[in-house]
C-alpha positions as CSV (number, residue, x, y, z in Angstrom):
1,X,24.5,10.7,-21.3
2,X,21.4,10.5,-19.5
3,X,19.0,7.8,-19.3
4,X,15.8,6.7,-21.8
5,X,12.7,7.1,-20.0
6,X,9.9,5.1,-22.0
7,X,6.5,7.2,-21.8
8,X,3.6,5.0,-20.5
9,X,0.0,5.9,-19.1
10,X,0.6,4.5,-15.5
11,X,-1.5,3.0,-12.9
12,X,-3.7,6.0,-11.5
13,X,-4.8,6.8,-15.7
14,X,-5.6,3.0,-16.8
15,X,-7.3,2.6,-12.5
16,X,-8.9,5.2,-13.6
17,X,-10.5,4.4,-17.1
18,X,-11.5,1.1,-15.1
19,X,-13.0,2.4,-12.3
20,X,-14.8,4.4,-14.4
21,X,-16.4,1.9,-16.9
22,X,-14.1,1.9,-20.1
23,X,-13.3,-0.9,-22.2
24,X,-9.6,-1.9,-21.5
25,X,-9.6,-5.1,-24.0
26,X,-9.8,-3.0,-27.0
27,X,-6.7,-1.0,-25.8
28,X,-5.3,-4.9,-24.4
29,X,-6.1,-6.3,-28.2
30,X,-3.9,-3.3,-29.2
31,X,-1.2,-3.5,-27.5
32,X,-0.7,-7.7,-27.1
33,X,-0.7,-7.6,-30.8
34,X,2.1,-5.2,-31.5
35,X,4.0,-7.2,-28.1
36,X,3.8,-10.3,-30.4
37,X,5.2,-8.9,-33.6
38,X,7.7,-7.1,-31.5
39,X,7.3,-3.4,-32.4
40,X,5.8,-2.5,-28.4
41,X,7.7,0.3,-26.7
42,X,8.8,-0.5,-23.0
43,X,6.3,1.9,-21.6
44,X,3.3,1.0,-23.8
45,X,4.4,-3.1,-22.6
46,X,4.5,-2.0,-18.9
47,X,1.0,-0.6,-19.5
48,X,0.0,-4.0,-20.9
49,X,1.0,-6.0,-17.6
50,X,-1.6,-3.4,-15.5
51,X,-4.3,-3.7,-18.2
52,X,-3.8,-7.6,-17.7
53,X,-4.3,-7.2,-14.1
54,X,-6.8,-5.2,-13.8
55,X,-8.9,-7.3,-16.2
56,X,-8.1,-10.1,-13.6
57,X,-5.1,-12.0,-15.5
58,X,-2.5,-11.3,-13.1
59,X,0.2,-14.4,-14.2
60,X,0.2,-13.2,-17.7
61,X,0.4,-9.6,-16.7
62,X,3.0,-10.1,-14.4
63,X,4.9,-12.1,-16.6
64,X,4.6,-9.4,-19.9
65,X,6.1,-7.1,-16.8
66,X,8.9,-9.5,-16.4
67,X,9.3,-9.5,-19.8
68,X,9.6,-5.8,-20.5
69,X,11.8,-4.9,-17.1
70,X,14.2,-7.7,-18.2
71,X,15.1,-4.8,-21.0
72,X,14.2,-1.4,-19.9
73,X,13.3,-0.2,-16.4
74,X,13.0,3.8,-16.6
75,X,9.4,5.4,-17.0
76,X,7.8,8.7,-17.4
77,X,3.9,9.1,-17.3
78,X,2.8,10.2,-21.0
79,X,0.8,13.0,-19.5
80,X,4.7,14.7,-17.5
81,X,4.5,18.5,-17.6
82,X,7.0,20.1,-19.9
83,X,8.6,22.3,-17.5
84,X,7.7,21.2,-14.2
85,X,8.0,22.4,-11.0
86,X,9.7,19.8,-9.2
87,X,11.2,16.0,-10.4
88,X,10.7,13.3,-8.3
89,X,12.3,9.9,-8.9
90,X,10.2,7.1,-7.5
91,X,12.4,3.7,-6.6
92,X,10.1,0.9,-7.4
93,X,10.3,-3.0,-7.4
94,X,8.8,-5.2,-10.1
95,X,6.0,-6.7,-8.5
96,X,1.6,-7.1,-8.7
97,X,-0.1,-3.9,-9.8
98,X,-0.1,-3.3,-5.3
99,X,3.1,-3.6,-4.8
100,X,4.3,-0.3,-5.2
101,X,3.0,2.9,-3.7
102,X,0.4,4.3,-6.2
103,X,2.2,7.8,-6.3
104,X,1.2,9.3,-9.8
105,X,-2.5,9.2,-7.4
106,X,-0.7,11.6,-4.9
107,X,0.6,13.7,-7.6
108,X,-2.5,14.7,-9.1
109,X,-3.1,18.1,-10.8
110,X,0.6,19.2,-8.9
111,X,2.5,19.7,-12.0
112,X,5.0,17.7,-10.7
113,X,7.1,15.4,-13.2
114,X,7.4,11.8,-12.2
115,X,10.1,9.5,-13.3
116,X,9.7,5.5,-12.0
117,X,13.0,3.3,-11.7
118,X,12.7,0.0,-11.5
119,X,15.3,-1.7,-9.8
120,X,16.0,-5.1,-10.5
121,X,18.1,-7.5,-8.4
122,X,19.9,-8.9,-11.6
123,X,20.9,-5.2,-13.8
124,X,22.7,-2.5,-11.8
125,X,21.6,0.8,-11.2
126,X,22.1,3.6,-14.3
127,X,25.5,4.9,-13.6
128,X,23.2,8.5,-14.3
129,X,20.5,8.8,-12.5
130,X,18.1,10.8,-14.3
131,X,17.9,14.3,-13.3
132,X,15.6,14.8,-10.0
133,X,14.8,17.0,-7.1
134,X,13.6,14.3,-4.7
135,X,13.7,10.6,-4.7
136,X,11.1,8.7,-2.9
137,X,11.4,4.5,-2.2
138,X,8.1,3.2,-3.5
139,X,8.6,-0.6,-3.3
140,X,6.7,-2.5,-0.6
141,X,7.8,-4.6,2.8
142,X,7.5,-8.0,0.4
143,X,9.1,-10.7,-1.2
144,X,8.9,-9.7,-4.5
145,X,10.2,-6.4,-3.5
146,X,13.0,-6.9,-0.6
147,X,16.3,-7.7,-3.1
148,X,15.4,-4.2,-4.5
149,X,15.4,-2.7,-1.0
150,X,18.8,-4.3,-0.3
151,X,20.3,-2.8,-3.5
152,X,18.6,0.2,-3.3
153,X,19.4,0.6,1.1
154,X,23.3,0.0,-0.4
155,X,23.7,3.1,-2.6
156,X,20.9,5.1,0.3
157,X,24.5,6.7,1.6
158,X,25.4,8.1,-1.8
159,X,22.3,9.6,-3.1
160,X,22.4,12.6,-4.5
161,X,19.3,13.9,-3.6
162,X,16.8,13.7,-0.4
163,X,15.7,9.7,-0.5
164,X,12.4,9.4,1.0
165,X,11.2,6.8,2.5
166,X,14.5,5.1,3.2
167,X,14.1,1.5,2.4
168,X,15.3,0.3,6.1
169,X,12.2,1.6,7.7
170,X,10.2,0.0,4.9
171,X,11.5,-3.2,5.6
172,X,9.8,-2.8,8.8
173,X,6.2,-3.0,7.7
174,X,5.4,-6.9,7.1
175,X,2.8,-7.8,9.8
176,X,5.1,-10.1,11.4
177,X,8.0,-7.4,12.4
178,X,5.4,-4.0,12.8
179,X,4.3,-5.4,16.6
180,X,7.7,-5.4,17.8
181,X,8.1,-2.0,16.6
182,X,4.8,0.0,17.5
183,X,3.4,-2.9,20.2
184,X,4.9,-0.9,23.3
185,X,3.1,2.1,22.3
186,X,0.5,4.0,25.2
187,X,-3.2,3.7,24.0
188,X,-2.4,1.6,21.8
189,X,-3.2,-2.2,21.0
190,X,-1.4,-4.8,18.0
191,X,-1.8,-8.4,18.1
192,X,1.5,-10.2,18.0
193,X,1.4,-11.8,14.2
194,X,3.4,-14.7,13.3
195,X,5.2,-16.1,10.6
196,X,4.3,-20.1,10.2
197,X,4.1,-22.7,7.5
198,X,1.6,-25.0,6.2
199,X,3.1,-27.9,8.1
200,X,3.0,-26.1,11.4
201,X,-0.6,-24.9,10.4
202,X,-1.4,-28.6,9.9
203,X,0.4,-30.0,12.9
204,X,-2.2,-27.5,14.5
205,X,-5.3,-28.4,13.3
206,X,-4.5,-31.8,14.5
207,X,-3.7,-30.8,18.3
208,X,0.0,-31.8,17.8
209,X,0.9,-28.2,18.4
210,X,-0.8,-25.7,20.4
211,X,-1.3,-21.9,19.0
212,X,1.2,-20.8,22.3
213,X,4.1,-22.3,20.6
214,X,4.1,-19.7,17.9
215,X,3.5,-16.8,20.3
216,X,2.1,-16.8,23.9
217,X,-0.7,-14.6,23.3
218,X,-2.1,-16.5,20.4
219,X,-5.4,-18.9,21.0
220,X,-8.5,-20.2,19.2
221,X,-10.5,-18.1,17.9
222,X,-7.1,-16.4,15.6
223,X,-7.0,-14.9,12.4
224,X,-5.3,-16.7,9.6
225,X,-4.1,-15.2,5.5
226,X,-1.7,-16.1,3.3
227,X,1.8,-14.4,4.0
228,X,2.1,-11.5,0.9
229,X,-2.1,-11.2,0.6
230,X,-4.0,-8.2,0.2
231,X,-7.4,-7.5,0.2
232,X,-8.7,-9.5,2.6
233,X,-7.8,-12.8,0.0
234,X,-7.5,-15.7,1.9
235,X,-8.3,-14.1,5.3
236,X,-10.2,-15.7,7.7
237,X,-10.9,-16.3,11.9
238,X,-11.0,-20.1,12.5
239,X,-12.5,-20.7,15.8
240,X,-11.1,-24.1,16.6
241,X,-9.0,-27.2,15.1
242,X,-11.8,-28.2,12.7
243,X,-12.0,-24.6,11.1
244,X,-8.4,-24.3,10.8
245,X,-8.4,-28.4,8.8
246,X,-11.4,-26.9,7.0
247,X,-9.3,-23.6,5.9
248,X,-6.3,-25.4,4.9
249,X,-8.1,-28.0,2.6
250,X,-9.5,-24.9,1.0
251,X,-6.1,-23.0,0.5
252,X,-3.0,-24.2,-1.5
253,X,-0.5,-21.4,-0.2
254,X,2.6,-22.4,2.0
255,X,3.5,-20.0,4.3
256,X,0.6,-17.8,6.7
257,X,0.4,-15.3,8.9
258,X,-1.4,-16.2,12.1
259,X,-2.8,-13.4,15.1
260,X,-5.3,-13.9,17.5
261,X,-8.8,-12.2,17.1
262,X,-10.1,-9.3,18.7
263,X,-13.6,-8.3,19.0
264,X,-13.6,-4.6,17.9
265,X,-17.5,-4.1,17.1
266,X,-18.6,-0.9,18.5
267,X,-21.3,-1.1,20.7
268,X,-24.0,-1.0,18.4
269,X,-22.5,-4.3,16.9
270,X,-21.3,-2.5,13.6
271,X,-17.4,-2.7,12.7
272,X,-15.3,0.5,12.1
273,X,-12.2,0.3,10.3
274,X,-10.3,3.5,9.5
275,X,-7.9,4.4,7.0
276,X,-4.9,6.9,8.6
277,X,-2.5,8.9,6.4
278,X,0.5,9.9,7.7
279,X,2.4,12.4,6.3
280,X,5.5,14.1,7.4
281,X,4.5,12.6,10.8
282,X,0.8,14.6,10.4
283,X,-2.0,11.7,10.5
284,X,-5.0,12.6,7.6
285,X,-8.1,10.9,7.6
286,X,-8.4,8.9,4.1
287,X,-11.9,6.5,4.8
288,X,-14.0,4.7,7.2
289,X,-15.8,1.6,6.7
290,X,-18.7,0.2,8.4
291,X,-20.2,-3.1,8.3
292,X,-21.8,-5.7,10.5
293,X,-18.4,-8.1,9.6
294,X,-15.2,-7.9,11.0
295,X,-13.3,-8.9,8.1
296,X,-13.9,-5.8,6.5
297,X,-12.8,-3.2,3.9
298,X,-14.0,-0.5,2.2
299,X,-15.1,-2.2,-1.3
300,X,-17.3,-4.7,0.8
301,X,-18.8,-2.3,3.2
302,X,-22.1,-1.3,1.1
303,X,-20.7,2.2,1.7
304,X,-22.6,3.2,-1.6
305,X,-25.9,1.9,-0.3
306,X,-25.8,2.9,2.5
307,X,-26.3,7.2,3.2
308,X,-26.7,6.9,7.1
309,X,-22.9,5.1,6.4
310,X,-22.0,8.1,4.1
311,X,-23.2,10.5,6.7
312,X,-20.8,9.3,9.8
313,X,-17.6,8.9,7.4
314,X,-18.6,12.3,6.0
315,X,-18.4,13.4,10.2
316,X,-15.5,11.3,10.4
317,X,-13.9,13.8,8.1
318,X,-14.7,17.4,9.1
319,X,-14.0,16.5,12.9
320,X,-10.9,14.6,12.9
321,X,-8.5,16.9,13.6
322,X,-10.5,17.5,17.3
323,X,-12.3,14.2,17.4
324,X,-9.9,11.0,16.0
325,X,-6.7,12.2,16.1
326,X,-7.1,14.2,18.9
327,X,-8.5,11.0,20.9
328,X,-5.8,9.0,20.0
329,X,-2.8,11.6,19.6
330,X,-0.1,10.0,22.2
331,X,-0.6,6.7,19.7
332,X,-0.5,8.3,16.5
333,X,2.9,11.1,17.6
334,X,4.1,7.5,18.7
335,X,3.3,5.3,15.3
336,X,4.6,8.1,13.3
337,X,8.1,8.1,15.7
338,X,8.4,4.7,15.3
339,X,8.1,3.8,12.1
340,X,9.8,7.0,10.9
341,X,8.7,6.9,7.3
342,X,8.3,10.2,5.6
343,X,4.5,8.8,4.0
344,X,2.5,5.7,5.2
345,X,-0.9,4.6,5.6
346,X,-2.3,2.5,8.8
347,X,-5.6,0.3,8.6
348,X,-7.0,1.3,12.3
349,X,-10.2,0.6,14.4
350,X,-11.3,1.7,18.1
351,X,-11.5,-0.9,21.0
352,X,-14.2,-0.6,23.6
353,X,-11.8,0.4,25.9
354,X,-10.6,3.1,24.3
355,X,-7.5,2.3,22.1
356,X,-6.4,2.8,18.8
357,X,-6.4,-1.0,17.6
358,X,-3.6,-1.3,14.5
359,X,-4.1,-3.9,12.2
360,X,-1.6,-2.9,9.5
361,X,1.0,-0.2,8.8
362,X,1.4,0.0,4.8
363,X,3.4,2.6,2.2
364,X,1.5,1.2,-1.0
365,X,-2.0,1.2,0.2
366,X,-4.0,2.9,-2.2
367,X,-5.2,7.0,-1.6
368,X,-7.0,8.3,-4.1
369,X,-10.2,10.2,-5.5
370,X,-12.0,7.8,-7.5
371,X,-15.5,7.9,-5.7
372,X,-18.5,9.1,-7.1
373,X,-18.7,12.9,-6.1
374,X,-22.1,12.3,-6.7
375,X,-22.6,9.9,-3.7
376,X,-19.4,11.4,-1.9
377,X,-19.1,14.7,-2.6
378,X,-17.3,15.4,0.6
379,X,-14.4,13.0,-0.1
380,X,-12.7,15.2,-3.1
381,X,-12.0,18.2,-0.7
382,X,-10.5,15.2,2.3
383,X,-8.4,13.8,-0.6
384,X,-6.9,17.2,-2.1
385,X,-6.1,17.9,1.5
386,X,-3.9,14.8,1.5
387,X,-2.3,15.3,-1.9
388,X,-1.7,18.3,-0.8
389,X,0.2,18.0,1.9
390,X,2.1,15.1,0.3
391,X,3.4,17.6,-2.3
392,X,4.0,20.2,-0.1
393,X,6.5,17.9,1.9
394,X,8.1,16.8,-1.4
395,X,8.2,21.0,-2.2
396,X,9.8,21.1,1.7
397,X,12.4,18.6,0.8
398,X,13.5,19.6,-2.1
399,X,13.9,23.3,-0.5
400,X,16.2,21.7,2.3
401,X,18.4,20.0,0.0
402,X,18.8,23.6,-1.9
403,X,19.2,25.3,1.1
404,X,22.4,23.0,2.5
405,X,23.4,23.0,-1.0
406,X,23.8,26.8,-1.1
């Protein structure tokens, strides 16, 4: 007998009606109420944990998820086609509203249909999968989500369909492991990140311990976050031991990451950070952001403000193929080697020198097409070009697998 799938609106619809000025609380009132008096399908509570998110309550949202996983973990997005063209399973780990690849984004307009499992370290896998043409692993390189990579990497041998994104090349992401991976790399530069604790962060800001004792490239100024941060939350460059005591009486987390900083300002003294799309090996330009900070990402940019900015991303674009990628195309063939995942996104800039500086590696960064066409009209033809050549690998996979089975 095959498995209940729970219909639920999903991330990219609710991101959407948020990004684009609707009320969530009267649809959060809604729901909360019939959660309390217990007549809440799984899908329309799932729903309810992203609406809490995104209206900033992430503790109570992730805790309705916990709630509703605990009891049901199979989802299909309200909107599914009714005879679609292709299934695809996603694998997903219960964890913050950025924890999982935001596929149903990807998937846009394909007339693919979209099942989400998610796999819980406590309840076993269905003993019948839901009927599907390609699975893809859409839990991050996290805490939250590495007991679900275990149990998902332990039946990877016995799937019965292609499995992208095998979860053993995820678990290579975390900023801590991707150096050792990509750092050897021709024209191309990562700072060695490491893993250390509050104590060790305090035993340096007191001169007990030098910044070389963690790794022998790493020196005042360095760059300091929380380990399992996003968003630039928490990150900061602390120039000597009285930043660093300053920092840490201002954060309460336990465990850090730690790199040293590297000046990447072009020479106009503007920062450039790029965001890369791999697929199928094939590197995509998704956005650049400029801004006279290095700690810097697209939302904080004044992008919108800002038409001279609009102008050289909207270059950026149309020339990448010859221009980026071209530049850096021994780096990016390498990156996309290494890390071996089927899709993934990397958070790049240029050094003054010349190399393709990689600050992160990432499979649940967020791709989408959300910006104004008004102010960016040349982003919704970038972005189609992306989701399509994400489907058109899933279409490729699927074909394979049909192919062999024949």
């Amino acid at each position: 007998m095959p498995p209940v799938c729970s219909d639920r609106l999903g991330v990219a619809a609710l991101t959407r009606m948020h990004v684009g000025g609707v009320d969530l609380r009267p649809l959060w009132h809604s729901l909360i109420t019939k959660l309390i008096d217990g007549t809440v399908a799984a899908g329309e509570g799932l729903d309810l944990s992203l609406i809490a998110q995104l209206l900033g309550d992430k503790q109570a949202g992730l805790a309705i998820q916990q709630q509703i996983l605990s009891s049901h973990q199979l989802f299909r997005l309200k909107d599914s086609p009714a005879q679609p063209r292709l299934r695809v399973l996603a694998l997903a780990a219960a964890s913050d509203i950025g924890g999982n690849t935001p596929i149903e984004f990807l998937l846009t307009g394909s007339g693919i249909e979209l099942t989400t499992l998610y796999v819980m370290p406590e309840i076993e896998l269905p003993a019948s999968l839901p009927d599907h043409d390609v699975a893809i692993v859409i839990a991050s390189d996290s805490e939250d989500s590495r007991d679900a990579l275990c149990k998902i990497e332990r039946a990877a041998a016995r799937w019965p369909r292609p499995l992208l994104n095998p979860p053993h090349r995820v678990g290579r992401l975390d900023r801590d492991k991707l150096h050792r991976v990509i750092g050897d790399i021709e024209g191309l530069e990562i700072p060695v990140t490491a893993a250390v604790s509050r104590a060790q962060l305090l035993a340096m800001s007191c001169a007990a311990r030098a910044p070389a004792e963690f790794s022998d490239e790493l020196a005042f100024p360095m760059i300091v976050r929380p380990r399992g941060s996003h968003a630039g939350v928490g990150l900061a460059k602390v120039d000597d031991v009285v930043a660093l005591a300053r920092y840490l009486r201002e954060r309460q987390e336990q465990e850090f990451f730690v790199s040293r900083f590297v000046d990447y300002a072009s020479d106009d003294g503007l920062f450039r950070k790029y965001r890369l799309v791999l697929v199928d090996g094939r590197p995509y330009a998704c956005h650049l952001a400029i801004a006279d900070r290095w700690d810097i990402w697209y939302l904080n940019a004044g992008m919108s403000l800002s038409a001279s900015k609009r102008l050289e991303e909207e270059r950026f674009m149309h020339a990448f193929d010859d221009g980026f990628a071209r530049r850096h195309e021994i780096a990016l063939s390498g990156i996309a080697a290494r890390i071996g995942l089927d899709y993934f996104t990397v958070d790049c800039a240029e050094t003054r020198s010349g190399s393709l500086l990689v600050f992160e590696a990432d499979n649940t960064a967020v791709v989408h097409d959300m910006d104004p066409v008004e102010l960016y009209p040349y982003k919704q033809p970038q972005m189609r070009k992306v989701f399509d050549a994400f489907i058109a690998m899933l279409d490729r996979r699927a074909a394979e697998q049909q192919e062999r089975a024949a």
